[in-house]
DSSP file (Angstrom, degrees, kcal/mol; ACC not computed):
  #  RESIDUE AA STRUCTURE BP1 BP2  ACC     N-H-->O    O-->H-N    N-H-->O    O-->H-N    TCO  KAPPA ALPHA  PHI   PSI    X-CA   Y-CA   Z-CA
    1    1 A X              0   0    0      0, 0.0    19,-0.8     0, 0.0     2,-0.3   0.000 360.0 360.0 360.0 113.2   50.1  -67.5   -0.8
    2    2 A X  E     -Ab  19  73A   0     70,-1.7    72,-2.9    69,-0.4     2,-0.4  -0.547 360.0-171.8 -57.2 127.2   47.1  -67.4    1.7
    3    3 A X  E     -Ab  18  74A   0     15,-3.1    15,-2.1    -2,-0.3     2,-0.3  -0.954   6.7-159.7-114.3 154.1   43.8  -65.3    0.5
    4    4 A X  E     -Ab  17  75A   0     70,-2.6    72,-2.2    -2,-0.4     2,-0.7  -0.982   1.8-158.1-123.8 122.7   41.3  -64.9    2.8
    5    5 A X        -     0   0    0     11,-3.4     2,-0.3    -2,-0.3    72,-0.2  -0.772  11.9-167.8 -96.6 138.9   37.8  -64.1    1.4
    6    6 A X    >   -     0   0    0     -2,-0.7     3,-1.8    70,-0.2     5,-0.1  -0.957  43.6 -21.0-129.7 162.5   35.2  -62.3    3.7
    7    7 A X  T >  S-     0   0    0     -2,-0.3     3,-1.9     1,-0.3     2,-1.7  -0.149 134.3  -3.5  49.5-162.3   31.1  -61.5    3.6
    8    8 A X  T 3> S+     0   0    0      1,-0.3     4,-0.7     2,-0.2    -1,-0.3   0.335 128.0  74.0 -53.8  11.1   29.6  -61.6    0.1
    9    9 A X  H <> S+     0   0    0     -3,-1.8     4,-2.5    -2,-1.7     6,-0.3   0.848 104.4  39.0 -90.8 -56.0   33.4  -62.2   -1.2
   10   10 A X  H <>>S+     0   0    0     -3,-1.9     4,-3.3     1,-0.2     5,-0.8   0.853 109.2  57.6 -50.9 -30.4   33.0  -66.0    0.3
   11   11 A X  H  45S+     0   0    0     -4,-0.5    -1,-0.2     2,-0.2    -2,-0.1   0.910 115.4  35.7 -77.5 -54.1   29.5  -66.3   -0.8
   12   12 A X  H  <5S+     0   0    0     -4,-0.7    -2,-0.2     1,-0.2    -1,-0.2   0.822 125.1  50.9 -93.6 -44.0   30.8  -65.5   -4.9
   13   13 A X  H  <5S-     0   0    0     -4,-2.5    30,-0.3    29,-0.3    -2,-0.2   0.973  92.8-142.8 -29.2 -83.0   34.2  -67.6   -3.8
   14   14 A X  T  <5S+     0   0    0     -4,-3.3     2,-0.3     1,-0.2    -3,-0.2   0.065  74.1  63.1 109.2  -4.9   32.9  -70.5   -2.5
   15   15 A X      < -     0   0    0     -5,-0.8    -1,-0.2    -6,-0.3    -2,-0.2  -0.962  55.5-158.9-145.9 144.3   35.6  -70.4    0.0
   16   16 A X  S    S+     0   0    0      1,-0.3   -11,-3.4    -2,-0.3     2,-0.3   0.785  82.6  36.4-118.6  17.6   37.0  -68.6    2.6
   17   17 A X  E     +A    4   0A   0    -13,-0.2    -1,-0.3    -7,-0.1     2,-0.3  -0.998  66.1 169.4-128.7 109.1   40.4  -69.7    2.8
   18   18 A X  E     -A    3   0A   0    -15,-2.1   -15,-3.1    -2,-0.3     2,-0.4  -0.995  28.3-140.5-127.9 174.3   42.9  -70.8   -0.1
   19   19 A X  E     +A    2   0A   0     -2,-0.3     2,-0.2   -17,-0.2   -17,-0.2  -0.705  30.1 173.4 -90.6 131.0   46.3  -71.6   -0.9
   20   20 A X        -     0   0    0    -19,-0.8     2,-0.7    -2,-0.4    -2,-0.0  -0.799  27.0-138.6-145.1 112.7   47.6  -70.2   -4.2
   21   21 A X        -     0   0    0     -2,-0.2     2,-0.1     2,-0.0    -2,-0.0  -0.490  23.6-154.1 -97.0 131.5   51.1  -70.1   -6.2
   22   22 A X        -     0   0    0     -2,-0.7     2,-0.6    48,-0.1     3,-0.1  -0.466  20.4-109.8 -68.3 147.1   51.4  -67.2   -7.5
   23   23 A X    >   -     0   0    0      1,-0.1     3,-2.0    -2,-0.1    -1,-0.1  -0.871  30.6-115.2 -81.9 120.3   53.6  -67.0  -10.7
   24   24 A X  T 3  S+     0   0    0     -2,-0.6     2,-1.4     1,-0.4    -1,-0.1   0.465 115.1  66.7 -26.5 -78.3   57.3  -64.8  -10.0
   25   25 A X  T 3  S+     0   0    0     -3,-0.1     2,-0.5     2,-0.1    -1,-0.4   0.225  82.6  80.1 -51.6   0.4   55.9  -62.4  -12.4
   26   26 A X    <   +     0   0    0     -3,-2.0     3,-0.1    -2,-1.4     6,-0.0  -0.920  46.0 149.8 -91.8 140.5   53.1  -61.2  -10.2
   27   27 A X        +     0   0    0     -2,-0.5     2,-0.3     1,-0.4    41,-0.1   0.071  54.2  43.1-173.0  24.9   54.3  -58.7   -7.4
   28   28 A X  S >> S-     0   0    0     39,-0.2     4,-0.8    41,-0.0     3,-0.8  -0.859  77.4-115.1-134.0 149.6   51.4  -56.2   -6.5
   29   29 A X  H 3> S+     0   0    0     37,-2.0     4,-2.8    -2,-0.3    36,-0.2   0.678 112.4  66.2  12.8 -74.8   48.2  -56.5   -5.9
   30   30 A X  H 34 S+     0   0    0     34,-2.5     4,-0.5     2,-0.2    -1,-0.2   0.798 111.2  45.8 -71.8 -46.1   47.0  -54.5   -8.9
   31   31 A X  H <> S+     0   0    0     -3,-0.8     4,-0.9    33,-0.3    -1,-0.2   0.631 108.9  53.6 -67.4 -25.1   48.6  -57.7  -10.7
   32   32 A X  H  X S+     0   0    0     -4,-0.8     4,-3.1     1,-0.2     5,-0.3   0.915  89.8  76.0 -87.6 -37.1   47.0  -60.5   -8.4
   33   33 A X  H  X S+     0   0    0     -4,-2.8     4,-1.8     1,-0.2    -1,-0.2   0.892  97.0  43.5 -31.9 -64.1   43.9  -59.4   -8.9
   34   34 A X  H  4 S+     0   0    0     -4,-0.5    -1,-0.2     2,-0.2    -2,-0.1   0.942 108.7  58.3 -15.2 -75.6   43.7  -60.9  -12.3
   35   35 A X  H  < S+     0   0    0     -4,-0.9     3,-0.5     2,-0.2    -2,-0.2   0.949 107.3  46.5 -44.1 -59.2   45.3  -64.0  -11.4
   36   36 A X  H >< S+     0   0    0     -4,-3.1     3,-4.6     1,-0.2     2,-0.8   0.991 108.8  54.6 -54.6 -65.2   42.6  -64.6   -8.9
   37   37 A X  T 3< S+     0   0    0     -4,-1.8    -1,-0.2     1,-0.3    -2,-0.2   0.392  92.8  67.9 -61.0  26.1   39.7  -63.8  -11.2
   38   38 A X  T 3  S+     0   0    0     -2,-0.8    -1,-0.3    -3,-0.5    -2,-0.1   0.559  80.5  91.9-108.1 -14.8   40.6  -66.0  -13.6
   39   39 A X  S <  S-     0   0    0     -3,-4.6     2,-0.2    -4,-0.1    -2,-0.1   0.614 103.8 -44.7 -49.6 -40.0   39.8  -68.7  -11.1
   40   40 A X     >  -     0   0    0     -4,-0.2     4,-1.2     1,-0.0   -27,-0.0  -0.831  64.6 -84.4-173.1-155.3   36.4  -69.4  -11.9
   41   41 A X  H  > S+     0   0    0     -2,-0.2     4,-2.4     2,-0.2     5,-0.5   0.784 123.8  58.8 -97.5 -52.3   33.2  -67.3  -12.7
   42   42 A X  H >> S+     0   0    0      2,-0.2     3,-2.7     3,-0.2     4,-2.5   0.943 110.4  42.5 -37.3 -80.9   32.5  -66.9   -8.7
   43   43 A X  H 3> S+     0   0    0      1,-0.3     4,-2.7   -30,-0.3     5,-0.3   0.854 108.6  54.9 -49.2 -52.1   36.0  -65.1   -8.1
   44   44 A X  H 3< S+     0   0    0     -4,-1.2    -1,-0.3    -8,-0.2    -2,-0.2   0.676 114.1  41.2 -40.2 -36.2   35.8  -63.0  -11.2
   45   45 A X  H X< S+     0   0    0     -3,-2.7     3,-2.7    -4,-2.4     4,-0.5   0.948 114.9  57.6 -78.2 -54.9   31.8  -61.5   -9.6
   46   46 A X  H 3< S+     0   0    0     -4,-2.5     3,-0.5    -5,-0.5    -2,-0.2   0.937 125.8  15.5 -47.6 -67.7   33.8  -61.4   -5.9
   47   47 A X  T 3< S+     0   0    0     -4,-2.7     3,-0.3     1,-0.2    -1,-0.3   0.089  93.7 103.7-119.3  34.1   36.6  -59.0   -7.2
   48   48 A X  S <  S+     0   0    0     -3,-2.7     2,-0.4    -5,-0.3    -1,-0.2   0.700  88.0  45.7 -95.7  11.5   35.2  -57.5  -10.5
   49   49 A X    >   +     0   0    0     -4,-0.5     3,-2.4    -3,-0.5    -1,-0.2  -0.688  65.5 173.7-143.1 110.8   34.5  -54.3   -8.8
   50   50 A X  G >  S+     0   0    0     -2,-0.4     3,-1.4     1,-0.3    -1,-0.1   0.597  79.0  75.6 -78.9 -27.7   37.9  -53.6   -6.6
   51   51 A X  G 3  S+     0   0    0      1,-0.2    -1,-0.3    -3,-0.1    -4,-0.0   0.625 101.7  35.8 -69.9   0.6   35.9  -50.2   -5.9
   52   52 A X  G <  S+     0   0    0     -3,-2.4     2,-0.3     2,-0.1    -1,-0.2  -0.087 108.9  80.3-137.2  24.3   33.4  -52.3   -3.3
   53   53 A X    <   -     0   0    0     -3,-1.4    25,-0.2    25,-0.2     2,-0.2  -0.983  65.4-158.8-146.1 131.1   36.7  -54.9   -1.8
   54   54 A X        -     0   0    0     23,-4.3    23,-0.4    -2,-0.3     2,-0.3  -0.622  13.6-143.8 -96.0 173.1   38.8  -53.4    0.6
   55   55 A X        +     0   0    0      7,-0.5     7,-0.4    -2,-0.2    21,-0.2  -0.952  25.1 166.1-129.3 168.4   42.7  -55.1    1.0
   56   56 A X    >   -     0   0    0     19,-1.0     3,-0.9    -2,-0.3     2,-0.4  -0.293  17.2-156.8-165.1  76.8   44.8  -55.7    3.6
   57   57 A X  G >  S-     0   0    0      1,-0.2     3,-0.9    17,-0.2    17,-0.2  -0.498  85.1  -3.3 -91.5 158.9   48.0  -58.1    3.4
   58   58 A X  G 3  S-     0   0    0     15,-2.5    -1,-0.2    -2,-0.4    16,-0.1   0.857 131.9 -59.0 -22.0 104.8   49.1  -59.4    6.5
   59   59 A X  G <  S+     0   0    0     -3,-0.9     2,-0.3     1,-0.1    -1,-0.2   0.156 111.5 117.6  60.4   8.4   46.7  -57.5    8.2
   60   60 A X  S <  S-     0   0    0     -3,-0.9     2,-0.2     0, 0.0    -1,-0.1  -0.869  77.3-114.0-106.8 125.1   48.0  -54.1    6.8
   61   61 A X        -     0   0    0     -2,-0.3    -5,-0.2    -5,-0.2     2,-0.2  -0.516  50.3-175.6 -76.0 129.2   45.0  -52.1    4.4
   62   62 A X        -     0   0    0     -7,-0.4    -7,-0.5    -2,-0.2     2,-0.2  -0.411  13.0-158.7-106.3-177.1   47.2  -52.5    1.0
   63   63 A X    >   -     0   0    0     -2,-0.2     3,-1.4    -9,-0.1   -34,-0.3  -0.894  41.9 -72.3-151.3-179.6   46.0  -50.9   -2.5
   64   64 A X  T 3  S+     0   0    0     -2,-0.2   -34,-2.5     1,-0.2   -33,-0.3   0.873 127.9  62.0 -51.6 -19.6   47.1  -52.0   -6.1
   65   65 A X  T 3  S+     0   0    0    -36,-0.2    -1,-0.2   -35,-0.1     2,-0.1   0.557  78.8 111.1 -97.0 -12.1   50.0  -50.8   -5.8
   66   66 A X    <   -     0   0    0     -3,-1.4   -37,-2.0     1,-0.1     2,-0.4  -0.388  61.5-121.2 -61.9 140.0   51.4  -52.8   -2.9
   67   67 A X        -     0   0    0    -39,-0.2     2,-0.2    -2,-0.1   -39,-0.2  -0.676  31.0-176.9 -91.8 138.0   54.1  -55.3   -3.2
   68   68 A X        -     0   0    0     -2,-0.4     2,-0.2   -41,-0.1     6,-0.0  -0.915  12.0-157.9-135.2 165.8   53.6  -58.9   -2.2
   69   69 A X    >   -     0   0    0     -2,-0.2     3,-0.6   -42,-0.0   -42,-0.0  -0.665  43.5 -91.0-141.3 173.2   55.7  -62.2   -1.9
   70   70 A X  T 3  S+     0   0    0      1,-0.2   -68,-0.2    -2,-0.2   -50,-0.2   0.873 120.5  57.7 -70.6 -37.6   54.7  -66.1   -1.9
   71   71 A X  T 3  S+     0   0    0    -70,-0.1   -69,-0.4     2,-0.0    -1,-0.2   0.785  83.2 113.4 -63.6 -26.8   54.3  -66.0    2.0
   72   72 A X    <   -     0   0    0     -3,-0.6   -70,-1.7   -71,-0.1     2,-0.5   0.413  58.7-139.8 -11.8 139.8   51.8  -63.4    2.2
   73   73 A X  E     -b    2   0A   0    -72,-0.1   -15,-2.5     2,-0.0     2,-0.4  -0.966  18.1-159.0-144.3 146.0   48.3  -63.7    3.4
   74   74 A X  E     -b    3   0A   0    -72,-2.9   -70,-2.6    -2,-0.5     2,-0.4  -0.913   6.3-165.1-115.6 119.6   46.0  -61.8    1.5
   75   75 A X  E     -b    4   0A   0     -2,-0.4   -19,-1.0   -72,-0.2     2,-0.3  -0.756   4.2-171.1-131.2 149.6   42.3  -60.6    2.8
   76   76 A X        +     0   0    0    -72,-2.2     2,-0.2    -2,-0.4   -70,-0.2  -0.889  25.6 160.6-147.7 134.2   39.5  -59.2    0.4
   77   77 A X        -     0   0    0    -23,-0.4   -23,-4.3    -2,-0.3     2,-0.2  -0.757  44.7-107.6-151.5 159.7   36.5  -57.8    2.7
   78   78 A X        -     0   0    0    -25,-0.2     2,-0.5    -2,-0.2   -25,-0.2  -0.613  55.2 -77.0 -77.2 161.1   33.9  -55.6    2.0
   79   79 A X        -     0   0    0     -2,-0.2     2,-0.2     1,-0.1    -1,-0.1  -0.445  48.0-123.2 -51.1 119.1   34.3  -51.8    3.6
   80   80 A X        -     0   0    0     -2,-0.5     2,-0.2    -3,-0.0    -1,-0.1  -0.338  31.2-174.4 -77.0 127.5   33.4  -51.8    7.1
   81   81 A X        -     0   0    0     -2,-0.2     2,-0.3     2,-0.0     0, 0.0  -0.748   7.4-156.7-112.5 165.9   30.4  -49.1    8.4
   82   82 A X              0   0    0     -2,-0.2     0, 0.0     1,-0.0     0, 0.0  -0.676 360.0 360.0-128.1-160.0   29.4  -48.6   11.5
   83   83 A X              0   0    0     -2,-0.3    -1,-0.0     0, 0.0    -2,-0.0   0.222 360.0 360.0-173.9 360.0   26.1  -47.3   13.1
């Protein structure tokens, strides 16, 4: 599975791109989340508050409740303003 990190989500990452196998028992969102932030200390800051990370896999805005599969690519951004 691709994730794609963006803005202060790379910064707390370290990355903005990785590769990840997911374990069969993960299949939303709401579940990967976890997964990821168990990664290190960085991911856990990046997506411990899910109210201030938008989602979108491929390229579609997802929520927890969305289903994903190992080919996926997976984007955590902050919300986008404009002015």
């Amino acid at each position: 599975m691709k994730i794609l990190y963006f803005a202060w989500l790379k910064e707390h990452t370290g990355c903005a791109t990785e590769i990840i196998n997911v374990p069969p028992e993960i299949k939303t969102i709401g579940e990967l989340i976890p997964f990821i932030a168990s990664k290190s200390s960085g991911h856990k800051t990046a997506l411990g508050n899910m109210k201030a990370v938008r989602i979108a896999v491929n390229r579609v805005y997802a929520d927890m409740t969305t289903t994903i599969n190992d080919d996926d690519e997976i984007a955590f951004f902050p919300p986008v303003t404009g002015g």
